[in-house]
N, C-alpha and C positions, 0 to 999 in steps of 0.2 A: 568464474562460473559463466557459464552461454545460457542464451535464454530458454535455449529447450533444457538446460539441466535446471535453470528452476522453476521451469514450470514443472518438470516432472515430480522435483523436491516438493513444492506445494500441493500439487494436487496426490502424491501419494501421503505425505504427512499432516493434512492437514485437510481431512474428510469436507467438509464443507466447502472448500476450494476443488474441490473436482465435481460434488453434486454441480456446484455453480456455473461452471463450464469454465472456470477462468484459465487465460492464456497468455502466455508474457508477450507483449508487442515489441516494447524497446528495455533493453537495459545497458543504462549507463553509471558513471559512478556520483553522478548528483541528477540522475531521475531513471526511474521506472514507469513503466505504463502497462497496464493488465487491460484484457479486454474480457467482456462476459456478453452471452446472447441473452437476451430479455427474457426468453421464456422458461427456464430453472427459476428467475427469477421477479418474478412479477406477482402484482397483488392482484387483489379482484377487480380492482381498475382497468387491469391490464399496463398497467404501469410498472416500473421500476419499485418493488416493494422496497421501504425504508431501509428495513434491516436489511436486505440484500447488499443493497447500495453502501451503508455504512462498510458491512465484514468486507465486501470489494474493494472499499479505500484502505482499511485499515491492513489485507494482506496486502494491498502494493506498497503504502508505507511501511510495513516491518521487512519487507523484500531489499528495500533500499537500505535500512539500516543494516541487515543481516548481509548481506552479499559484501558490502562495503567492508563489513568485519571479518567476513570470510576472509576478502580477498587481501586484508590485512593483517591476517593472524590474529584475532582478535578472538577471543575463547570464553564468551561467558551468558550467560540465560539471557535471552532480550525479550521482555516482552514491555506491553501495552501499561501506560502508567494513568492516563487520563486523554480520553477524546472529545470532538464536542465536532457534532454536524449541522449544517445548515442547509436546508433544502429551500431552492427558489424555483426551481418548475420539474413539472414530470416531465421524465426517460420514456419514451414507448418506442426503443427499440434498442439496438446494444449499445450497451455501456460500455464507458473506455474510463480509466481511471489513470490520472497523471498523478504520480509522484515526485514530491523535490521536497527538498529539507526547508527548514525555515529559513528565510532571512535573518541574519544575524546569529546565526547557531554556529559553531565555531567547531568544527570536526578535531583540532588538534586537540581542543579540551576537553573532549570527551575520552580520545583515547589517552591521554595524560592520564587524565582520574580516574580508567578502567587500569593502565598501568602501576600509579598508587596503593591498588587494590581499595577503590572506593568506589561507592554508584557511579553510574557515567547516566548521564538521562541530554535526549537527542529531542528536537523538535521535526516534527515533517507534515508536511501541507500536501492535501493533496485533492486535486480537484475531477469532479466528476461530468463528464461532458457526454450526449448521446453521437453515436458515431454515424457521420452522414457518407455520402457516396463522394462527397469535395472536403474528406476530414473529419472534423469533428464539430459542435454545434457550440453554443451558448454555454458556461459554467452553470449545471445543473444542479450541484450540492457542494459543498466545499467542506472538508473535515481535516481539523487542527489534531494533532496526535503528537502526544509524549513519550516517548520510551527509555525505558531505565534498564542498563545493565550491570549486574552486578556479577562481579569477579569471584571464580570459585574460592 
């Protein structure tokens, strides 16, 4: 899959990913990075609303896990099992979101135990940074995501 076929896939399936403006930057087979413009998604601050920021990490980390599966033949519901965000400073202006799996998550035993026909659950980290004109800034929120697949 190229990155305009998933950006098209998420922002058509996946209504809140196109209000949001999200856009694939890079897609690799151990990271993703979406980008969003601030102003779909901002609080009255004028900042990076919470929730915005959260669903932006959590579609780049299911992006990573599901491309991955695609592009492996891997055929089964993946979604979101448990997340947990930390915010350490405001976004006021676009957001970029980095995706990469955890440390120590081990890709072969996931698709092992989706071949078993058993859950498979995947860790992915992924960090959120405001996007400057030399890149990108400071790690803005950082959100830990589990996801479980289970085999039709």
């Amino acid at each position: 899959m190229s990155p305009s076929e998933l950006e098209a896939f998420i922002r058509s399936r996946i209504p809140v990913a196109d209000f949001m403006q999200l856009s694939v930057q890079q897609l690799l087979p151990d990271r993703v990075e979406l980008a969003a413009p601030l102003e779909p998604n901002r609080n009255v601050h004028g900042t990076l609303f919470g929730g915005s920021g959260t669903a932006i990490a959590l579609v780049a980390a299911w992006s990573l896990v599901h491309v991955r599966m695609q592009d492996e033949g891997l055929n089964a519901p993946l979604v979101v099992a448990k997340q947990t965000t930390h915010y350490f400073k405001p976004v006021t202006g676009r957001v970029v979101a980095q995706a990469v799996f955890e440390t120590g998550q081990s890709w072969a035993d996931f698709t092992r135990r989706l071949a078993e026909g058993h859950r498979a659950r995947v860790g992915v980290v992924v960090e959120l940074r405001q996007a400057e004109s030399e890149g990108v800034g400071d790690v803005a929120a950082r959100v830990e995501a589990l996801f479980a697949a289970v085999p039709p």
